[in-house]
Wavefront OBJ file of the C-alpha trace (Angstrom):
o trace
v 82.811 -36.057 -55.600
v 83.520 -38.770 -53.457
v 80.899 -41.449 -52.251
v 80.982 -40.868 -47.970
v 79.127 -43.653 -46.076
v 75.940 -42.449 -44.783
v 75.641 -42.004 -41.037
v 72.527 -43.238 -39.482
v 70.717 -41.932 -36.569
v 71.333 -43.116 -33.123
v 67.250 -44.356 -33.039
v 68.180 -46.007 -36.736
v 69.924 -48.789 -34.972
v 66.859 -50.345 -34.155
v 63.935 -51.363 -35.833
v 60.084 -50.286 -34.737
v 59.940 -53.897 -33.332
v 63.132 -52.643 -31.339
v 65.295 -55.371 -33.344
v 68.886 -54.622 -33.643
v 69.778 -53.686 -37.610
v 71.851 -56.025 -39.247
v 74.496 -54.132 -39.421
v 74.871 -53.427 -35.724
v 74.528 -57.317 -34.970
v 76.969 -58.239 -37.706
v 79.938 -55.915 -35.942
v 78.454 -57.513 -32.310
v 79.258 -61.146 -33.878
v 82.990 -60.065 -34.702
v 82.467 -58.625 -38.189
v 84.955 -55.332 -38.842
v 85.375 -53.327 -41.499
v 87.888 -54.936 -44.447
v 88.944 -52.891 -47.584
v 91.159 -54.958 -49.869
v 92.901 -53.109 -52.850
v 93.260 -55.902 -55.662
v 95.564 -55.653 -58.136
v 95.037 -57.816 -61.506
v 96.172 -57.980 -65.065
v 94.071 -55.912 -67.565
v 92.934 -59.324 -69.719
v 93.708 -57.777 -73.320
v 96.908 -56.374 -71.567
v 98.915 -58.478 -69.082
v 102.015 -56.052 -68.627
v 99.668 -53.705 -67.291
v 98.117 -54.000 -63.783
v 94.497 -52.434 -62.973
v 93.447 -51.437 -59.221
v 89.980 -52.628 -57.598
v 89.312 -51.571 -53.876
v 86.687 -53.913 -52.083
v 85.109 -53.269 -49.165
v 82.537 -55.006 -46.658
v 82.226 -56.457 -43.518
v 84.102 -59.711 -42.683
v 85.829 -61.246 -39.759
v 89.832 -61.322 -39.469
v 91.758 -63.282 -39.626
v 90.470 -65.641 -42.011
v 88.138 -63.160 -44.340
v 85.668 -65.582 -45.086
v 83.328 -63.119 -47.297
v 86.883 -61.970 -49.095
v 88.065 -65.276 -49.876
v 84.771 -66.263 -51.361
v 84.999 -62.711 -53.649
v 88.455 -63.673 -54.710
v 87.207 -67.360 -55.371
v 84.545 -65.684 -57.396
v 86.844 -63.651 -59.107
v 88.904 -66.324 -60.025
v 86.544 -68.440 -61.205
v 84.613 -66.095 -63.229
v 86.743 -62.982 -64.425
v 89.300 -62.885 -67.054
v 91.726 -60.538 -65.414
v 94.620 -62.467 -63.381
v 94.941 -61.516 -60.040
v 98.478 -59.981 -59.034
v 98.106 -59.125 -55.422
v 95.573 -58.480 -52.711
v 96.282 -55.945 -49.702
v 94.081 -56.247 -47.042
v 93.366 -53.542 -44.118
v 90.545 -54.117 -41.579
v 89.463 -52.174 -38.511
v 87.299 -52.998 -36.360
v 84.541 -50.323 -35.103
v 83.151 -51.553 -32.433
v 84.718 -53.447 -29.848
v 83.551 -55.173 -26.404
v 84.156 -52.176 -24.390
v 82.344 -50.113 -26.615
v 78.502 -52.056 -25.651
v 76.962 -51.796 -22.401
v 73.540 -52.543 -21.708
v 71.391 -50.041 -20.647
v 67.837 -50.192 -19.365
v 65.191 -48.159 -21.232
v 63.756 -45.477 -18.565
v 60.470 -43.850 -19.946
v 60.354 -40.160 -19.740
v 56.681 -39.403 -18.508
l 1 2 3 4 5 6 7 8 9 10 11 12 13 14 15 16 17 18 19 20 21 22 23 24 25 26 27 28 29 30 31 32 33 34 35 36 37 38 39 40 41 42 43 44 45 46 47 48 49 50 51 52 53 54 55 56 57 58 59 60 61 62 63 64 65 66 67 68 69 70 71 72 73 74 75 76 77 78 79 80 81 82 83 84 85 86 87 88 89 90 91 92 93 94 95 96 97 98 99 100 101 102 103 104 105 106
């Protein structure tokens, strides 16, 4: 079974207060979707190389939110990183947000 990302409802992307969800604002301010596939040594192993897929939102090109999970890793994991492949996409884009007026029904 794989783990799909849940798909929310068009009226989940606000809030009762009619705030934008954090989400939607994040991909507004630049964020897009980055998966990096880490590859590191297995600690009691080093010939052998171990997979790790990461994935969150983050803004290219720099990948500040990466490069703070590979600082992490660094700093507090045993196994030796051996390469990092990075993909990102981003989902919403410029054209993609217009601004509509709310027009009640009755």
């Amino acid at each position: 079974m794989t783990d799909t990302p849940r798909i929310k409802k068009p009226e989940a992307a606000f809030h009762a207060d009619r705030r934008a969800d954090p989400e939607f604002a994040e991909r507004l301010a630049g964020y897009s979707l980055t998966t990096a596939e880490i590859l590191y040594r297995m600690p009691d192993a080093r010939s052998l190389l171990q997979s790790f897929v990461w994935q969150q939102n983050d803004i290219a090109p720099k990948f500040p939110r990466l490069q703070a999970f590979l600082d992490f890793w660094d700093r507090e994991l045993e196994g030796p990183i051996h390469s990092v492949r990075v993909t990102h996409a981003q989902l919403l884009r410029p054209v993609d947000v217009r601004a509509v007026q709310d027009f009640p029904l009755h």
